[in-house]
BATISE-650373 format. One record per residue (C-alpha): x, y, z; residue in three letters; residue number from 1. Coordinates in steps of 0.1 Angstrom, whole numbers, padded with zeros to 4 digits. Layout:
N
@X X&Y Y&Z Z&type ala&seq NUM
...
This chain:
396
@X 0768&Y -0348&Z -0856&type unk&seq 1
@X 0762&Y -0344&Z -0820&type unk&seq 2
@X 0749&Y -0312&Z -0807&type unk&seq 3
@X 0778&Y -0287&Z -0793&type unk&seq 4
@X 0802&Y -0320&Z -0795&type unk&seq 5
@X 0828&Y -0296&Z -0776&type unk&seq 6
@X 0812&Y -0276&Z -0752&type unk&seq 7
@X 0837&Y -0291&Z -0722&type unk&seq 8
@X 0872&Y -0290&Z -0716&type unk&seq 9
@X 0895&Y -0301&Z -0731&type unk&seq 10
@X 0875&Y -0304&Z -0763&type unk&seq 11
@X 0865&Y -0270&Z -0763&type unk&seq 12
@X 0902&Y -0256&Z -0760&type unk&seq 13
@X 0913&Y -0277&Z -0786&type unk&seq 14
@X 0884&Y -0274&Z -0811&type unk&seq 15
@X 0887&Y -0232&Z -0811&type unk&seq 16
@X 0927&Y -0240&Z -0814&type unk&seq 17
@X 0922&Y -0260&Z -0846&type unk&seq 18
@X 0897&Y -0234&Z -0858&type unk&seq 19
@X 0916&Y -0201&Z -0850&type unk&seq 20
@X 0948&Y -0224&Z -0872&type unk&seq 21
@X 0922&Y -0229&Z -0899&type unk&seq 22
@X 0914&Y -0192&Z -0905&type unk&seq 23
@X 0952&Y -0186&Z -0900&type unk&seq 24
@X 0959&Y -0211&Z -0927&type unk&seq 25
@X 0931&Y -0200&Z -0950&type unk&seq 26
@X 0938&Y -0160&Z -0949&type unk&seq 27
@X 0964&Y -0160&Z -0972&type unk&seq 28
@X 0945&Y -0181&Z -1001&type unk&seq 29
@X 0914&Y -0157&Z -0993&type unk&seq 30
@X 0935&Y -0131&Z -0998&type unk&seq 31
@X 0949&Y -0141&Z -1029&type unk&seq 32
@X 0917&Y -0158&Z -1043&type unk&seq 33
@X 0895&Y -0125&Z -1040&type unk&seq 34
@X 0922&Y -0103&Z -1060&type unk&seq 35
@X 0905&Y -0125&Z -1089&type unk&seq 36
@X 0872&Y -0137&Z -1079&type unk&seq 37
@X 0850&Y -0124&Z -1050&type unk&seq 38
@X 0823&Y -0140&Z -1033&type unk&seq 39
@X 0797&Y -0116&Z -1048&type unk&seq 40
@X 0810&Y -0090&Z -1082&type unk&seq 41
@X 0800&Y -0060&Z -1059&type unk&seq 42
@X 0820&Y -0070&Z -1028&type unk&seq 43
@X 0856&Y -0054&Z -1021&type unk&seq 44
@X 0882&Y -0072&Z -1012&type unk&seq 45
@X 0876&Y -0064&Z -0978&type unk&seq 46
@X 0844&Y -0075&Z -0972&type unk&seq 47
@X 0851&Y -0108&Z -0988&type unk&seq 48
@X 0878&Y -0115&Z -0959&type unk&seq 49
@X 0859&Y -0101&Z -0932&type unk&seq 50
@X 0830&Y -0122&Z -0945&type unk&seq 51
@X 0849&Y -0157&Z -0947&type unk&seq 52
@X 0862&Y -0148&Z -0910&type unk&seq 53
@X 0826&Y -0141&Z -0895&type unk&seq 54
@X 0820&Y -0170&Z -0916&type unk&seq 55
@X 0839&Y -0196&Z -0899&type unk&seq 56
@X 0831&Y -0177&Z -0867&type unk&seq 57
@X 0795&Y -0183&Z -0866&type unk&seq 58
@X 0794&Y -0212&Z -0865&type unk&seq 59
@X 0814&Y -0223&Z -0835&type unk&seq 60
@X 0782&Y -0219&Z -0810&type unk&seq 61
@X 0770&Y -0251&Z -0832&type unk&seq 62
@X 0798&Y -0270&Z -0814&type unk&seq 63
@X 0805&Y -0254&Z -0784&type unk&seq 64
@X 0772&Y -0234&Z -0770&type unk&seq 65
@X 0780&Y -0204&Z -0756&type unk&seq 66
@X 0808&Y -0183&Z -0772&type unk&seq 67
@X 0813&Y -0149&Z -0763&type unk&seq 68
@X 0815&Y -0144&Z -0725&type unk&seq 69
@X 0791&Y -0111&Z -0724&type unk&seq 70
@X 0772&Y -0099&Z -0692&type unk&seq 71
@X 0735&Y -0113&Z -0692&type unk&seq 72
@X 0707&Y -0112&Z -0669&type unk&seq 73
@X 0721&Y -0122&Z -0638&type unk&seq 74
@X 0736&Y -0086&Z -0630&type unk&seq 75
@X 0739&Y -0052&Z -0646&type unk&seq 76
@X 0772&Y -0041&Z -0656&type unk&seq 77
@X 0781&Y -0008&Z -0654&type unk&seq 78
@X 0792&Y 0011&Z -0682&type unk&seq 79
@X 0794&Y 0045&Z -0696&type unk&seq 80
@X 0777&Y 0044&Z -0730&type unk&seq 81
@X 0744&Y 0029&Z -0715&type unk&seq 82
@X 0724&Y 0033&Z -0680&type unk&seq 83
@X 0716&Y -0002&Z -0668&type unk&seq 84
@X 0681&Y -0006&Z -0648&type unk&seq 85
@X 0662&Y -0036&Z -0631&type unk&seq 86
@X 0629&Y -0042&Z -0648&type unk&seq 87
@X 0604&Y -0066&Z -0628&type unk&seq 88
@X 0587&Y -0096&Z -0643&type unk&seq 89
@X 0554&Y -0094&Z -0651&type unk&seq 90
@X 0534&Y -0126&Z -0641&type unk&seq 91
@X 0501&Y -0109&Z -0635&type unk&seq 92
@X 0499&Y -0101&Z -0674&type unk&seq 93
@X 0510&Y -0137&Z -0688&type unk&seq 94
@X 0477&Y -0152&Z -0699&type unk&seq 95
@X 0462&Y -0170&Z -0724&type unk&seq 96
@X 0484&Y -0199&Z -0745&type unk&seq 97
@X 0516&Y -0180&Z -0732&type unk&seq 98
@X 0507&Y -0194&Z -0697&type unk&seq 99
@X 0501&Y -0229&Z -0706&type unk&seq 100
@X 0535&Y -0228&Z -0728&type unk&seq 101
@X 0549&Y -0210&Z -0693&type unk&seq 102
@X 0537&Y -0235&Z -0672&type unk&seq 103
@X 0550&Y -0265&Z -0700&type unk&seq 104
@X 0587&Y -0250&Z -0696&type unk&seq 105
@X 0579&Y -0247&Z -0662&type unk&seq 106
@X 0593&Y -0209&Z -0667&type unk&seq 107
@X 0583&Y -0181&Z -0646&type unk&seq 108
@X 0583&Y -0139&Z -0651&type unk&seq 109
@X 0617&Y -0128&Z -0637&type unk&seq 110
@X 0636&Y -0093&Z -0625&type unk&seq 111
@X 0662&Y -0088&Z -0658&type unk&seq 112
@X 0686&Y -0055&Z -0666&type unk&seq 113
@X 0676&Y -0032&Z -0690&type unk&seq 114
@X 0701&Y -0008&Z -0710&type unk&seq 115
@X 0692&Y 0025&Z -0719&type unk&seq 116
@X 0709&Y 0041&Z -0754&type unk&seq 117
@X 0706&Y 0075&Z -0757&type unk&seq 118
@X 0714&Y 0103&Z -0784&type unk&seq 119
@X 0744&Y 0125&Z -0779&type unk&seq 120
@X 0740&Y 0153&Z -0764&type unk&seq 121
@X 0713&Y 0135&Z -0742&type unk&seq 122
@X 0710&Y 0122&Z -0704&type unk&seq 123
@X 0713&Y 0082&Z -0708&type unk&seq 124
@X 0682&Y 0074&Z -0692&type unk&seq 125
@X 0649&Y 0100&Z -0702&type unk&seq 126
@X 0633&Y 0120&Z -0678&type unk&seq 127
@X 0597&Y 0122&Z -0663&type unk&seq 128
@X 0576&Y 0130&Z -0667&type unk&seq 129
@X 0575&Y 0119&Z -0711&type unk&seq 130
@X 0571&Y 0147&Z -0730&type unk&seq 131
@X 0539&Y 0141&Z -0750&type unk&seq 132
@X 0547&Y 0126&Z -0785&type unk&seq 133
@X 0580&Y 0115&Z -0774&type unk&seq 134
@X 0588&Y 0080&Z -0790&type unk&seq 135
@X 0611&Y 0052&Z -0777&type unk&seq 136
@X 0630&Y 0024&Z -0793&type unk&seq 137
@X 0624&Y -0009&Z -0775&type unk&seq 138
@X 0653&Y -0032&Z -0785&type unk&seq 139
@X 0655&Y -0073&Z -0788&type unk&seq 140
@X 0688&Y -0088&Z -0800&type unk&seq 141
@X 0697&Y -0112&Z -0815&type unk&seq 142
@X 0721&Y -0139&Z -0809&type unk&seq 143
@X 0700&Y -0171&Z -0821&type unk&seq 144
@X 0682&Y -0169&Z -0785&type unk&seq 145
@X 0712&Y -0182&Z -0773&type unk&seq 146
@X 0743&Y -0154&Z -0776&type unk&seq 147
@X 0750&Y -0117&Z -0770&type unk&seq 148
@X 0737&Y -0095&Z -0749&type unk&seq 149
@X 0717&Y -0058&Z -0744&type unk&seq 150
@X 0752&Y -0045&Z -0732&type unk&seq 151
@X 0773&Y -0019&Z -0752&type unk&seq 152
@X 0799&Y -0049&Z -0755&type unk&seq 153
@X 0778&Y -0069&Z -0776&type unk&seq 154
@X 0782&Y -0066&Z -0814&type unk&seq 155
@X 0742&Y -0058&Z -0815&type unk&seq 156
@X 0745&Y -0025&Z -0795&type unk&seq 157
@X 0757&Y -0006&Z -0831&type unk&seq 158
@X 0724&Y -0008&Z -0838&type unk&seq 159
@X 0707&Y 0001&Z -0810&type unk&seq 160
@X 0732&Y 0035&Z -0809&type unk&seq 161
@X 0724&Y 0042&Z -0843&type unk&seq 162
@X 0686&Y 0043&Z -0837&type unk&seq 163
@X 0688&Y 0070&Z -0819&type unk&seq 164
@X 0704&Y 0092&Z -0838&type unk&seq 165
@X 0676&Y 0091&Z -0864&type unk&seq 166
@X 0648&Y 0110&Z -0852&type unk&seq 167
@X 0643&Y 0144&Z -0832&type unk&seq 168
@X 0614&Y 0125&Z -0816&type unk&seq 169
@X 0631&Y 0091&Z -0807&type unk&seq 170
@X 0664&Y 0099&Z -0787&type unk&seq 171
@X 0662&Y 0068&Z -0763&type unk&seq 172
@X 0664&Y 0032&Z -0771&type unk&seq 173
@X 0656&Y 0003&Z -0741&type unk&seq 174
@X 0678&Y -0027&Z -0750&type unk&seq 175
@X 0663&Y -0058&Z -0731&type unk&seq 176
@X 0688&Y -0079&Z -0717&type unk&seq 177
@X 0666&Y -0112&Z -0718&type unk&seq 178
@X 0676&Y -0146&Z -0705&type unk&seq 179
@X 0690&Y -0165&Z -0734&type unk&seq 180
@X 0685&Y -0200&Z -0739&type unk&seq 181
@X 0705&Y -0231&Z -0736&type unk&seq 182
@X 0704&Y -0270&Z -0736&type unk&seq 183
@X 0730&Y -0301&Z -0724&type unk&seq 184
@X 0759&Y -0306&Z -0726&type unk&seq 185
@X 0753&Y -0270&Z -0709&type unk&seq 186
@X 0729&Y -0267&Z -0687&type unk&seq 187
@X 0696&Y -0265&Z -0697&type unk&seq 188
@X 0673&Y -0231&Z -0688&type unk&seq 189
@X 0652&Y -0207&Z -0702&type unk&seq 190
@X 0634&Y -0223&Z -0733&type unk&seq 191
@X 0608&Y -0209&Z -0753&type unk&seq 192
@X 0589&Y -0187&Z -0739&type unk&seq 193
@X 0615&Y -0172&Z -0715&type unk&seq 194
@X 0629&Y -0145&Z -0740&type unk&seq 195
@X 0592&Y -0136&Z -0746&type unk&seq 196
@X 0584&Y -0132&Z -0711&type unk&seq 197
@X 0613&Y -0107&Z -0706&type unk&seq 198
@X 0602&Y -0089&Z -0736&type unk&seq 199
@X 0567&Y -0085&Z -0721&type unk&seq 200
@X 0584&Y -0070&Z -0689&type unk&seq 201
@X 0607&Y -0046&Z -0711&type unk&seq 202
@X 0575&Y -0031&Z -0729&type unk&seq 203
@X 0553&Y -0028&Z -0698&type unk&seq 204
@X 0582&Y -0013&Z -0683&type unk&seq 205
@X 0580&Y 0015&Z -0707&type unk&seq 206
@X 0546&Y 0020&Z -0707&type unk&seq 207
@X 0537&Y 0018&Z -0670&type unk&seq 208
@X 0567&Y 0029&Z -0652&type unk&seq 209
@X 0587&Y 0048&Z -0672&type unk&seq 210
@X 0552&Y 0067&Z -0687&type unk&seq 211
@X 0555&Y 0059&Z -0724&type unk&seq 212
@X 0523&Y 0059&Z -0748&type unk&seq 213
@X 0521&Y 0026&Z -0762&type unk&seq 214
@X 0512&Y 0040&Z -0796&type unk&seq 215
@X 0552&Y 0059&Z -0796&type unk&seq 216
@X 0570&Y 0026&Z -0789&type unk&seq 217
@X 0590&Y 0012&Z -0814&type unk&seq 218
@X 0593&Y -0028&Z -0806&type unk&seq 219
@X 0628&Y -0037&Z -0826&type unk&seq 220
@X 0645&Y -0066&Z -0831&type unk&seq 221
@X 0672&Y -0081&Z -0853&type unk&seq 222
@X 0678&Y -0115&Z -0864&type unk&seq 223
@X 0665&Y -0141&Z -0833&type unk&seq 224
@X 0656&Y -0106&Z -0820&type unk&seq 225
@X 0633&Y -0095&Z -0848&type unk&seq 226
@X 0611&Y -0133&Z -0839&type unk&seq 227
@X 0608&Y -0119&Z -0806&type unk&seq 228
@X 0596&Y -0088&Z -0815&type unk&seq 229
@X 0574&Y -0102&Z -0838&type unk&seq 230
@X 0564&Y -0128&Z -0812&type unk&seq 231
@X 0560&Y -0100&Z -0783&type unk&seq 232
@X 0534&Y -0076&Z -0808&type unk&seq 233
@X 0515&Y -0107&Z -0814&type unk&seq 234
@X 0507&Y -0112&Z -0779&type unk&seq 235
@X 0498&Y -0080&Z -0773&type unk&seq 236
@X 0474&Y -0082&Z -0802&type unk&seq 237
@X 0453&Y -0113&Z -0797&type unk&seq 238
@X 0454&Y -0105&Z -0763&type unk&seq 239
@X 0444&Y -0068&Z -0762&type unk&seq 240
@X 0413&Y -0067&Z -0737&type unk&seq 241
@X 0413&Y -0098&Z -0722&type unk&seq 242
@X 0389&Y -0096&Z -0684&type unk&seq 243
@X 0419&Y -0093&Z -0657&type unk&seq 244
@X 0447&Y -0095&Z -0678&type unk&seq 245
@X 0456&Y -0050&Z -0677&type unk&seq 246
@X 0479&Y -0059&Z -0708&type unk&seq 247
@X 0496&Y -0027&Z -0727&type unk&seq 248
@X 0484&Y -0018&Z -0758&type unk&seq 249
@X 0502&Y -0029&Z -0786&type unk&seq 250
@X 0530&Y -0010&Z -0798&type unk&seq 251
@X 0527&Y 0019&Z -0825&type unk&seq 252
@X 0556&Y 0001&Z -0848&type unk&seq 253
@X 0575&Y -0027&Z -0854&type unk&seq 254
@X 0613&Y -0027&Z -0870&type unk&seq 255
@X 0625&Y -0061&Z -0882&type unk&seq 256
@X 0660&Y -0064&Z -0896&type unk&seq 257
@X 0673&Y -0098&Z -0908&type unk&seq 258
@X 0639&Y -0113&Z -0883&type unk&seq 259
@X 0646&Y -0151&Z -0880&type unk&seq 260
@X 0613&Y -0162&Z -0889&type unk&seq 261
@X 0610&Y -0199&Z -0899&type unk&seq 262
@X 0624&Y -0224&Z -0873&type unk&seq 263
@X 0608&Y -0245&Z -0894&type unk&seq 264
@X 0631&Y -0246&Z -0919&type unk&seq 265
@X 0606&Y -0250&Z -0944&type unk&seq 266
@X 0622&Y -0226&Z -0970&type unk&seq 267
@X 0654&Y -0248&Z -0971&type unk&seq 268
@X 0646&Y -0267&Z -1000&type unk&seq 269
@X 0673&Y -0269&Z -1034&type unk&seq 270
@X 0676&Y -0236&Z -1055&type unk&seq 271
@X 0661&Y -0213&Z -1018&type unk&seq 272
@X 0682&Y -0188&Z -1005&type unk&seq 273
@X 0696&Y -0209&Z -0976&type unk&seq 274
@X 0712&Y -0230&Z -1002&type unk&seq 275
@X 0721&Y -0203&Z -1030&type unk&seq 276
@X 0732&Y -0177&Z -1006&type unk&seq 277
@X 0763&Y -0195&Z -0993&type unk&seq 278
@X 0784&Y -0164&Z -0990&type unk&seq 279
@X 0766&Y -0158&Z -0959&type unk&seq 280
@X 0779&Y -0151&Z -0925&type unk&seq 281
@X 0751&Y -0184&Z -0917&type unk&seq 282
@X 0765&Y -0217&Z -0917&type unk&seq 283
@X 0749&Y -0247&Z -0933&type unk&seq 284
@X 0729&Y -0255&Z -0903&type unk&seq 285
@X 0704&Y -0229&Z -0913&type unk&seq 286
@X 0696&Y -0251&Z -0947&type unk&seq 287
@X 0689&Y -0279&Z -0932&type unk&seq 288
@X 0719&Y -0298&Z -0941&type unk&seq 289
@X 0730&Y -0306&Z -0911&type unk&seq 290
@X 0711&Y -0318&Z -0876&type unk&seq 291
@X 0694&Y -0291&Z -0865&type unk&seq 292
@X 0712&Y -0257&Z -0849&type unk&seq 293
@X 0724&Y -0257&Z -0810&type unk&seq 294
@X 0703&Y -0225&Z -0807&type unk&seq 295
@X 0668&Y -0243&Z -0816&type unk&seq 296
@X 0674&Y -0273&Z -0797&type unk&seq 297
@X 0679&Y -0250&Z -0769&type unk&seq 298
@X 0651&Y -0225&Z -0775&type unk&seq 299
@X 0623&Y -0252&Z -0783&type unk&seq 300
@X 0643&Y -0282&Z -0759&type unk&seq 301
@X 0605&Y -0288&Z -0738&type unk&seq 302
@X 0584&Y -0288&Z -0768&type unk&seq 303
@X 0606&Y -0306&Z -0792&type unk&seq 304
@X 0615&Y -0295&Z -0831&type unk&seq 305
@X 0583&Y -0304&Z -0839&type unk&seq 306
@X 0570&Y -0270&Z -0822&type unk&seq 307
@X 0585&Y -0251&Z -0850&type unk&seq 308
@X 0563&Y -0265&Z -0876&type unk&seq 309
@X 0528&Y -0257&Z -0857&type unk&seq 310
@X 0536&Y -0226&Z -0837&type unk&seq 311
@X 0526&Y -0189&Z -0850&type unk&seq 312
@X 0546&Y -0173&Z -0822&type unk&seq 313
@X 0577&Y -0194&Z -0833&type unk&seq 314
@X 0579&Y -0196&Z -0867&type unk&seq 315
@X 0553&Y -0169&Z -0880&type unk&seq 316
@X 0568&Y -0173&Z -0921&type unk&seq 317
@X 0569&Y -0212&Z -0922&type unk&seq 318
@X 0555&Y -0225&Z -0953&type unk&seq 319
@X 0536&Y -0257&Z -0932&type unk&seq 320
@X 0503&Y -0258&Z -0933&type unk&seq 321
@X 0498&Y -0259&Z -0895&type unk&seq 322
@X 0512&Y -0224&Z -0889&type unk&seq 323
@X 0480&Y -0202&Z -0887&type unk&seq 324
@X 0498&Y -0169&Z -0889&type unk&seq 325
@X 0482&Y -0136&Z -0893&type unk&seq 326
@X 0486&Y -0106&Z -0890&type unk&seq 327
@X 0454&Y -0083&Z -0888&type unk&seq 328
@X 0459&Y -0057&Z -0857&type unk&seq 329
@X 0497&Y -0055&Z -0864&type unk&seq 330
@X 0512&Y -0021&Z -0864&type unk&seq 331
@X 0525&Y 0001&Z -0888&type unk&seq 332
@X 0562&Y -0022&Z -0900&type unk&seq 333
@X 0592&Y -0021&Z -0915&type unk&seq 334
@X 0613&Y -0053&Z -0922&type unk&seq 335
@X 0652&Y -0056&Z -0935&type unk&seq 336
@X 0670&Y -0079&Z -0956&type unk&seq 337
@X 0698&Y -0089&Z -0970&type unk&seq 338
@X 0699&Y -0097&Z -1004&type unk&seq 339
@X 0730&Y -0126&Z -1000&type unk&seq 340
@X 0714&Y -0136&Z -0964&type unk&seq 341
@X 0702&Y -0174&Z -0963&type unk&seq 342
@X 0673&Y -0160&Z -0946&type unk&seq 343
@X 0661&Y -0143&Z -0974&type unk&seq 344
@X 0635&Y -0163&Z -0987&type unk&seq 345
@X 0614&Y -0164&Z -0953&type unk&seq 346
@X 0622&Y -0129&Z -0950&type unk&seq 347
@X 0603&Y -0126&Z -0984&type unk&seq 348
@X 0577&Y -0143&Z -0970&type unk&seq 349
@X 0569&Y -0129&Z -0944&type unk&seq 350
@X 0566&Y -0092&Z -0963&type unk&seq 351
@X 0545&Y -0107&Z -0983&type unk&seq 352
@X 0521&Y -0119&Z -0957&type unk&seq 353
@X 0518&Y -0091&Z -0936&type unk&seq 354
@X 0508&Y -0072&Z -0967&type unk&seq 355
@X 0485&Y -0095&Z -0976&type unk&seq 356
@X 0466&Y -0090&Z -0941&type unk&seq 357
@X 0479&Y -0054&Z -0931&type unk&seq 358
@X 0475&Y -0037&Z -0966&type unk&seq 359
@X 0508&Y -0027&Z -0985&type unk&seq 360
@X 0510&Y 0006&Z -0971&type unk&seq 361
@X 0510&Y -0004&Z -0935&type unk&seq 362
@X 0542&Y -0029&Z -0945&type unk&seq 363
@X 0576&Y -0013&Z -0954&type unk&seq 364
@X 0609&Y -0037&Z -0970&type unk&seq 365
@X 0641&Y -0028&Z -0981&type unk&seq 366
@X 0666&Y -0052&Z -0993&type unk&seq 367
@X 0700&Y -0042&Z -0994&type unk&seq 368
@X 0719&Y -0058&Z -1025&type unk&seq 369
@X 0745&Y -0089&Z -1016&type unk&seq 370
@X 0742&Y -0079&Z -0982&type unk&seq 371
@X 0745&Y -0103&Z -0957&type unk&seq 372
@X 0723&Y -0118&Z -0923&type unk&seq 373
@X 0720&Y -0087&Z -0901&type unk&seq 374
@X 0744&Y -0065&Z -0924&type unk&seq 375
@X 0729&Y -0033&Z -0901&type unk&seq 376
@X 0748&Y -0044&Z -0872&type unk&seq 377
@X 0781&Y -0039&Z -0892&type unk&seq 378
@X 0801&Y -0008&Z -0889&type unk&seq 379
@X 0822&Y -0015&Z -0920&type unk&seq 380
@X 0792&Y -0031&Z -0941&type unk&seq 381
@X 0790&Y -0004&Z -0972&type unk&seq 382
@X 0753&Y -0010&Z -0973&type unk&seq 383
@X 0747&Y -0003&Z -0932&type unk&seq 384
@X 0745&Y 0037&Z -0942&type unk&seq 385
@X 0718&Y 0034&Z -0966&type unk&seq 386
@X 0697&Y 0008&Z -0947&type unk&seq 387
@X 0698&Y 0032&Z -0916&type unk&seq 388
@X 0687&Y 0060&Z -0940&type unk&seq 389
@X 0652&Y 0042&Z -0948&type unk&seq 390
@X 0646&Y 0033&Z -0916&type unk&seq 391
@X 0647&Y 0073&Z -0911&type unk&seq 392
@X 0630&Y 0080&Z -0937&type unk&seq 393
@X 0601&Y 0055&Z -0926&type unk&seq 394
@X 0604&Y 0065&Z -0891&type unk&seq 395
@X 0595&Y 0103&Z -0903&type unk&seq 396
């Protein structure tokens, strides 16, 4: 199957009218089916529908691109549950294999909106000068590089105003609104390492402009997110005190929920997760039965596929021998699951690898039972409240 075969009129019109029919068509014998049988024994009937919609729904980027028309980098728009900003690229601290893969994608450091979450009760955007000990949330979503968006209207931003409610310490949350990625029939811009670029700029941003320590940032991410945010503390790791290069320090934590991990797909083999755990809001692309995703093709288009296989920055939990992935220097980090997620076995991995070099007290996991890829960003997933209780209880 071609990649996004209907990204262009009038294919596109007429492939989300056959799809919308489908899921008209296929409501009624959900609805009947799960009064009897559910997709998992502890799902209601609820979740089972909502699950089979965002089902089908997720995987119509796969044949058109872009989806959901959200604002992105090319302007801030205004709104009142977030303070939008201009943060400046930052080419004088890209160094190091970052600036050969720069200079490969021929991809530069670029001006980008910010968003700044705040608690209630708060002004949207902190004040200077930061009060000593004051942490700050520094948010990467997700979107499979290629979606969504930092602004309130994008389904990620539930998570990003739910961070800030859990800690005295940590009322403000910077959502990055990085350039996503995209490849023909669309046009093709910002690859790999773009998003990491803009992620750079976001965290300098805090620490150099707006005042932050480096050791009270929180670098978060969910889903294609949480690889960026992996991505982004790696950099600042190996590269911490290179001659020239006045890079941050890294940050004092990492939060990973549902982290994409494994471009790879070297965990899609029979009996993994991203075959058993079908229930999933992923598609099939994400097991490797199909040709691989839009959203990697676009993210890795300069490099090729085979980029996944061999890169640490990319795919930090692949299984291939060629991905020399480590994690000594990391901070303090907490990582989410979902225990019906396809993702869930390089999720696993990963844990288990950062423990292995970071110690197990430094690593943090929870997994929240037959929940599903990024169940956090979910309002009406039953197991959001409880994941967003031991993310408190390991920020305290």
């Amino acid at each position: 199957m071609a990649v996004a075969p209907y990204a262009k009129q009038p294919w596109k019109c007429l492939y989300l009218t056959s799809e919308v029919l489908f899921v008209i068509v296929s409501l009624p014998v959900w609805a009947v089916t799960f009064l009897f049988i559910r997709p998992r024994p502890t799902w209601s009937w609820a979740q089972s529908m909502i699950t089979a919609v965002l089902r089908i729904a997720s995987s119509v980027p796969n044949a058109i691109g872009v989806f959901l028309p959200l604002p992105d980098y090319r302007a801030i728009e205004p709104t009142s549950d977030a303070e939008g900003v201009w943060i400046d690229g930052v080419p004088h601290l890209i160094t190091s294999e970052l600036k050969i893969w720069s200079a490969v994608a021929n991809v530069a450091a670029d001006r980008i909106p910010g968003y700044w979450y705040a608690r209630k009760g708060f002004s949207l955007k902190p004040t200077s000068p930061i009060k000593p000990g004051q942490r700050v949330f520094l948010f990467i979503h997700g979107g499979a590089f290629t979606q969504l968006s930092a602004h309130p209207k994008s389904m990620t931003s539930t998570l990003t105003s739910s961070l800030v409610e859990l800690s005295d310490d940590a009322p403000h949350a910077l959502s990055v609104e990085y350039r996503c990625s995209s490849t023909s029939p669309l046009p093709e811009r910002h690859p790999f390492p773009t998003a990491l670029l803009d992620a750079l700029a976001g965290y300098d941003y805090l620490v150099n402009v707006i005042g932050y320590d480096s050791r009270n940032v929180i670098v978060t991410g969910d889903s294609a997110g949480g690889n960026l945010a992996l991505a982004l503390t790696r950099y600042l790791v190996e590269n911490k005190g290179t001659a020239g290069v006045p890079l941050p320090s890294p940050p004092g934590r990492l939060l990973l929920v549902s982290p994409w991990v494994d471009l790879s797909n070297s965990h899609a083999i029979p009996g993994s997760a991203a075959f058993t755990n079908d229930v999933d809001v992923l598609g099939s692309c994400y097991a490797g039965r199909e040709c691989p995703p839009y959203s990697e093709l676009a993210y890795l288009r300069p490099f090729g596929m085979g980029m996944a296989f061999c890169n640490r920055y990319i795919s930090p939990a692949s299984l291939s021998p060629f991905v020399q992935a480590r994690f000594e220097g990391f901070p303090r980090t907490f990582i989410i699951a979902g225990g019906a997620e396809r993702l869930l076995d390089q999720i696993r991995t990963l844990r288990d690898k950062m423990t292995q070099d970071m110690g197990a007290s430094q690593v943090g996991y929870y997994e929240g039972m037959d929940a599903i890829h990024d169940f956090v960003i979910f309002t009406w997933h039953p197991g959001r409240f409880d994941a967003l209780k031991a993310i408190q209880e390991w920020l305290a």
